[in-house]
N, C-alpha and C positions, 0 to 999 in steps of 0.2 A: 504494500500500500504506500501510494507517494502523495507528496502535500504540491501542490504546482502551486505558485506567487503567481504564476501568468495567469494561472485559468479563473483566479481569484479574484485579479485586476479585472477580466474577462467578465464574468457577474457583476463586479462593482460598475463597470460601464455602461453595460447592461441595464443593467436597475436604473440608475441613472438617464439613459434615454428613455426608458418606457414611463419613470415617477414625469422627467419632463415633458411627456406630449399626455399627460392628462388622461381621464378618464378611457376616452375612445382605445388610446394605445395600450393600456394597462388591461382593459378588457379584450382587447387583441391577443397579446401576449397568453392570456390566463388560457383562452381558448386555443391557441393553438399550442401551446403547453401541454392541457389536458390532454388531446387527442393525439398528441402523440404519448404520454404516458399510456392512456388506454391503449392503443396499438401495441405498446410493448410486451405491455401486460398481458396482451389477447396471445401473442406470440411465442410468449418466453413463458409464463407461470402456468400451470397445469389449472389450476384455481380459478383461475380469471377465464380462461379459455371456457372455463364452463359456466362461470357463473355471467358472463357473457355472448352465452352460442348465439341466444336470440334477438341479438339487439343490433341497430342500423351496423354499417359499416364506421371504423373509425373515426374517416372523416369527416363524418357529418354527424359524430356524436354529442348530444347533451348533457349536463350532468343530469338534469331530471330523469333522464334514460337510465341511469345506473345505481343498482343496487345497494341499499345499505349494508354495509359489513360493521361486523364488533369482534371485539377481541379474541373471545373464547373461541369462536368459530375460527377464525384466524388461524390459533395459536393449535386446535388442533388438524388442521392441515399445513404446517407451517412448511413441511419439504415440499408439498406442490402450493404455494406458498411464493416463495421467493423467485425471481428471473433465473437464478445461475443454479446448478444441481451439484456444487461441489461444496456447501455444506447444507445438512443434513441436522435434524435438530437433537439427534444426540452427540452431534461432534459440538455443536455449540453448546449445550450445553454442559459437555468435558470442558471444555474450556473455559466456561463459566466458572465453576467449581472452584478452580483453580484462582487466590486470591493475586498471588501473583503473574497472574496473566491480567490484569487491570491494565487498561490505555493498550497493549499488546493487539494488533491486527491477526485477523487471519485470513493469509493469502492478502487479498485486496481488498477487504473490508473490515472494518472494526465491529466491536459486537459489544450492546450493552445489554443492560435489563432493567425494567422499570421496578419503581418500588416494592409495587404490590399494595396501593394501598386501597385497591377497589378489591384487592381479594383475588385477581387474576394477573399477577407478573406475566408481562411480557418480554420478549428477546427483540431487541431492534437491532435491525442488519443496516452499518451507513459505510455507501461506497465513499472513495475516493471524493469524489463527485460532489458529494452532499458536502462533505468538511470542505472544499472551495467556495462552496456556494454560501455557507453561512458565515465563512467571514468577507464575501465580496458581498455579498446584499447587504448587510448589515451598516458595513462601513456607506457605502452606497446612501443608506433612509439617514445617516449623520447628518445633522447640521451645523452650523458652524459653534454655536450654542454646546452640541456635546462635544468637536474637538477641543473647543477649548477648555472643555469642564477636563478630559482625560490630561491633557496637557499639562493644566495645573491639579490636579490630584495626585496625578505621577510624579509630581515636582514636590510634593508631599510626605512621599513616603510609598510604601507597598500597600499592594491589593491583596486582601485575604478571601479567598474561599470555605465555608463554612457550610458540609454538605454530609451526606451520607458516605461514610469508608468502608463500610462493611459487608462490599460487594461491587458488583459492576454498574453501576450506577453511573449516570452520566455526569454529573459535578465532577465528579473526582476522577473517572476515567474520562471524559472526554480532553481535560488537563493531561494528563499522561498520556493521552495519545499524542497531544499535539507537541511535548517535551522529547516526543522520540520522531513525530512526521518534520518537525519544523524547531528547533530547540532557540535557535534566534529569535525567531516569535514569539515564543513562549516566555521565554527570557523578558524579550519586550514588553509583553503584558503584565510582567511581576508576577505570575503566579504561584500562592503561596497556599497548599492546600491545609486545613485546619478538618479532624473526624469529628463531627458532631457526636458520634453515639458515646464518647468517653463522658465520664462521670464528668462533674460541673467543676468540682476544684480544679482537675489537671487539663479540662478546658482552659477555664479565667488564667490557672499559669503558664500555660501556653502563648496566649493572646497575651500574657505581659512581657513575657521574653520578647515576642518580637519587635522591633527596633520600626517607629517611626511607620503605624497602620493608620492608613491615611484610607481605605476603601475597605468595605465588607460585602461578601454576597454572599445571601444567604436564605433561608425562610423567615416567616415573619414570626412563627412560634418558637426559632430561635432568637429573634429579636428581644422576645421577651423575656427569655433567661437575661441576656445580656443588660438589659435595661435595672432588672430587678441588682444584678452584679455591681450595676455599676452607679444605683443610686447606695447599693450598702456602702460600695467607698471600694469594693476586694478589685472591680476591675477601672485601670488604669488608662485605657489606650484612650486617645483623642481623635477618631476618625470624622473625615470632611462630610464621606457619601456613605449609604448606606442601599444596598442592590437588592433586592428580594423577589420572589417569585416561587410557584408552586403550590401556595395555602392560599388562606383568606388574610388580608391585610385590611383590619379594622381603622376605619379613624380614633378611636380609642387607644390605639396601639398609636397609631401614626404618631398620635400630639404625646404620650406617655413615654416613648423614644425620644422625641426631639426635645423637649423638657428636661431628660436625662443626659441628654448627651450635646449640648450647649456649643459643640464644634463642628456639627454639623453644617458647614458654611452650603453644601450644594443636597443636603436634606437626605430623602427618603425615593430611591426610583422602582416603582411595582410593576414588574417584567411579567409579560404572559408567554408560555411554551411549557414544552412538554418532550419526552424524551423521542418522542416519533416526531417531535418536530423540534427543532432548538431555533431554530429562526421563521415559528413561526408569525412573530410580531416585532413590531418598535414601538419603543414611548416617546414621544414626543416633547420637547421643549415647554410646553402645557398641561404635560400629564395625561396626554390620553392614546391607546393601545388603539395602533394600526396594524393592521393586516396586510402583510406581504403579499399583495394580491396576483400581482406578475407570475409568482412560485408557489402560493400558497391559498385554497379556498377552505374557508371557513361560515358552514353555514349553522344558522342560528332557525330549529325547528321545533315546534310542539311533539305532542304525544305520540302522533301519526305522521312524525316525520315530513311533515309539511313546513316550508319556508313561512315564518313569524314576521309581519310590518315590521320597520325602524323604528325603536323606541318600544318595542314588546320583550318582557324576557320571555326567553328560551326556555325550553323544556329538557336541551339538550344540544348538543352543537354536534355537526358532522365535519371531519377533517379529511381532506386532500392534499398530499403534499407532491408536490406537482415536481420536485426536483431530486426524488428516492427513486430512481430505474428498476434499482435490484427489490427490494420488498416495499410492492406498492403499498399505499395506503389512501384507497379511495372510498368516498364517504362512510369515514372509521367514524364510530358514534365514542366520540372523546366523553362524554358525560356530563360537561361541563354546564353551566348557563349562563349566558350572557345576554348582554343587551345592544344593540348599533344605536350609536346617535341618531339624531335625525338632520343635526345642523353640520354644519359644517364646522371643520376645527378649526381653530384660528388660526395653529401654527400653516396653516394655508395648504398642506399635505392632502393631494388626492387619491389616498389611500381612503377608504374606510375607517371608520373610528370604533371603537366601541368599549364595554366595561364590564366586570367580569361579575354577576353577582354570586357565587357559588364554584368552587371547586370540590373536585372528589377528596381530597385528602380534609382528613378534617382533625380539628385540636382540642387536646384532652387537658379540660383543668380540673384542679386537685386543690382544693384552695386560692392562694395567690401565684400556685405554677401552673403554670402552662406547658407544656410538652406537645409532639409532633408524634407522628405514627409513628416515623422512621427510627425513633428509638426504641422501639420494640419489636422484638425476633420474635415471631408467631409462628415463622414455615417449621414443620416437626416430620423427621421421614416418615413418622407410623400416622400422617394425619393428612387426609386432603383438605379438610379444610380447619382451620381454626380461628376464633371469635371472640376478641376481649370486649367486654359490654360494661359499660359503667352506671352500673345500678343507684350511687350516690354518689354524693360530693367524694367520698373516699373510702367506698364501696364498687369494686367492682370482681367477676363473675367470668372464667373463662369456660366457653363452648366449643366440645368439638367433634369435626366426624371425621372418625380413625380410618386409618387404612384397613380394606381386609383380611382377616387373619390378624389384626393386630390390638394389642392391649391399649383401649382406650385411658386405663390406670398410669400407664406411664406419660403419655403423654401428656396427661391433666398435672400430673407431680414434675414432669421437666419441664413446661412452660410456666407454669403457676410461681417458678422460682425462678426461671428467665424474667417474668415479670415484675419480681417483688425484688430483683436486685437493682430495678434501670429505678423505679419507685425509692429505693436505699440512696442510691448514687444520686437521686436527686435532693436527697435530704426529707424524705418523704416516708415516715416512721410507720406510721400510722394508721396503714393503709392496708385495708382489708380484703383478698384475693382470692377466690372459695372455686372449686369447681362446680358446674352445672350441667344438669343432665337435658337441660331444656335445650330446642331444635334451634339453629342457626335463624338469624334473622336474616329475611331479604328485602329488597324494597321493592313496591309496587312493581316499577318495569325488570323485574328479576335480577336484580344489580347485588352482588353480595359484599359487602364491606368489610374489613378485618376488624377494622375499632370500630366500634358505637358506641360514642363520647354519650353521658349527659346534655339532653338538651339545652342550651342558656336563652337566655331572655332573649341577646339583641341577634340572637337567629343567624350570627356569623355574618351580616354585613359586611358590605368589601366597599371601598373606595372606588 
């Protein structure tokens, strides 16, 4: 797998003429984007070929024409599945396994894995291709507004990353891939990766060791460990900007960060994507989440998977990533909801706008803490599925349904204590963690979660 500068500039140029001729160009682009991904697809993936036989010929295809797909179906056809036949999803996942194969290619593609926090991990396959494209589009939707913000925040000090380590997860390998595709680059970007799932003290000392953190990215429910840290007085660092994406980011949080952390000269910036997409948005000089339209369709549908008016939330969003060849993703039911403007944005961008109310991952409080799914290891070999459900403020109840032939006893006694140590390391004594013989919960449209926080008042609100 190689990292090309040229093919990079090639997107950033790109982008660039199609953001500059406006609407008409941009909806050009998108369409004839599409259909040739569909062609590929029809071509190359056993999957698509068929879930395809009976629909117009490529070129003259709609998105309306094509089928919804979601994960689980996906994942299990995932060898006719993908364009190329030379990996196989038990080679991927050997390699998964393996923690030292993190950022590591195979052959000409890299390979992550989603969280899991909808309760169905996925494997995403990103060619060459893709890693050019999201650093040429990206730089490409910049304004002059963010070079100068990176400009002077690197003149500050390093950029910290603050993500999942405990696995192939994209934070942290997509960093280590681009340390071995492009090491000058990386270098460039200051990347400084920080494992969230370690307890909070050798966190906060960590983050003090390091000399002059001037940027964070990170989740927002990690925000709020940080914030709580650093009103006790234990963490130290003076950071300018702070990067999040992933969760829900409350205004509650927003002003309860920035109150805390007083050096915030360029604030708080809330990034939308996802591991099957990393570029699938930009924010804007105004705050508001644009859709890479040229590469990326994002649609915003109710129950029936029907397109919702501007200014309606979503029931659910469908994703096309218009620039993955080898494992399409055409309208993947991401889960999400969201809303489009109606107005136009100021920062004058003919991208699409829009705002996120609702993400799948959701945050688990306990008192005055807050925690993230991704500290907690739920996958168990004797269990297909497994279920922390939080019965109270600091009550909560783990569910699960074992493998066949296997002791659902062990499993409830090894995760019960996977759980009640991430609860210890957060300083969270008190806290009461029982097995349950009751059924797994799902939700309406058959969606199964791993955590089932407590419901709270303000219903997760997002910015």
């Amino acid at each position: 797998m190689r990292f090309s500068v040229l093919k990079a500039l090639g997107y950033f140029a790109d982008g660039l003429w199609t953001g500059w001729g406006g609407r008409p160009r941009i909806e050009a682009r998108q369409r004839r984007n599409l259909r040739r991904l569909v062609k590929k697809a029809r071509s190359a993936s056993p999957l698509f070929r068929r879930l395809y036989a009976d629909l117009p010929p490529s070129s003259e295809i709609n998105l309306a024409d094509l089928p919804v797909t979601r994960k689980p179906d996906l994942m299990r056809e995932f060898n006719d599945w993908l364009t190329i036949r030379s990996l196989p999803l038990d080679r991927a996942r050997e390699h998964l396994r393996d923690f030292e194969n993190v950022g590591v290619p195979i052959d000409d593609v890299a390979v992550f894995q989603t969280s899991g926090t909808s309760g169905e991990p996925a494997i995403i396959v990103l060619p060459s291709s893709f890693v050019e494209y999201y650093y040429g589009i990206m730089m490409a939707r910049f304004e002059r507004y963010h070079w100068r913000l990176i400009r002077e925040v690197r003149r500050l000090g390093v950029r910290v990353t603050i993500t999942g380590g405990n696995g192939h997860f994209a934070g942290n390998g997509f960093n280590k891939l681009m340390q071995r595709l492009n090491p000058a680059l990386a270098k460039g970007l200051g990347l400084t990766f920080v494992e969230a799932e370690q307890p909070i003290e050798r966190l906060i000392r960590t983050l003090n060791a390091i000399p002059n953190v001037a940027w964070i990215v990170t989740y927002p429910s990690m925000l709020t460990i940080l914030a709580r840290e650093k009103e006790n007085g234990r963490l130290r660092i003076e950071p300018a900007l702070f990067s999040t994406g992933g969760e829900t980011l409350t205004n509650d949080l927003r002003k309860r960060v920035t109150e805390a952390f007083p050096s915030l000269k360029y604030g708080i910036a809330d990034f939308y994507g996802c591991t099957e997409c990393l570029a699938l948005a930009f924010t804007c000089s105004h705050g508001r989440k644009h859709v890479n339209e040229d590469w990326v369709i994002l649609e915003a549908v109710d129950e029936k998977m029907q397109s919702v008016p501007d200014g309606t939330l979503s029931a659910t969003v469908l994703l096309t990533v218009l620039a993955n060849e080898v494992q399409p993703f055409i309208r993947y039911d991401l889960g999400d909801c969201v809303r489009y403007f109606q107005d136009a944005c100021p920062c004058g961008s003919p991208f699409h706008s829009f705002e996120v109310e609702g993400r799948q991952a959701t945050l688990v409080r306990v008192g005055e803490v807050t925690l993230s799914p991704l500290v907690f290891e739920l996958e168990h070999e004797n269990a297909q599925r497994v279920q922390l459900v939080q019965t109270g403020e600091t009550e909560f109840e783990v569910r699960v349904q074992a493998a066949e032939a296997a002791s659902a006893e062990i499993v409830f006694e090894e995760v019960i204590a996977s759980v009640k140590r991430v609860f210890a390391e957060n300083r969270l004594e008190n806290v009461a963690v029982r097995a349950s013989r009751d059924p797994l919960e799902f939700t309406p449209s058959g969606k199964f979660h791993e955590i089932l926080p407590l419901q709270s008042s303000d219903a997760r609100k997002v910015t």
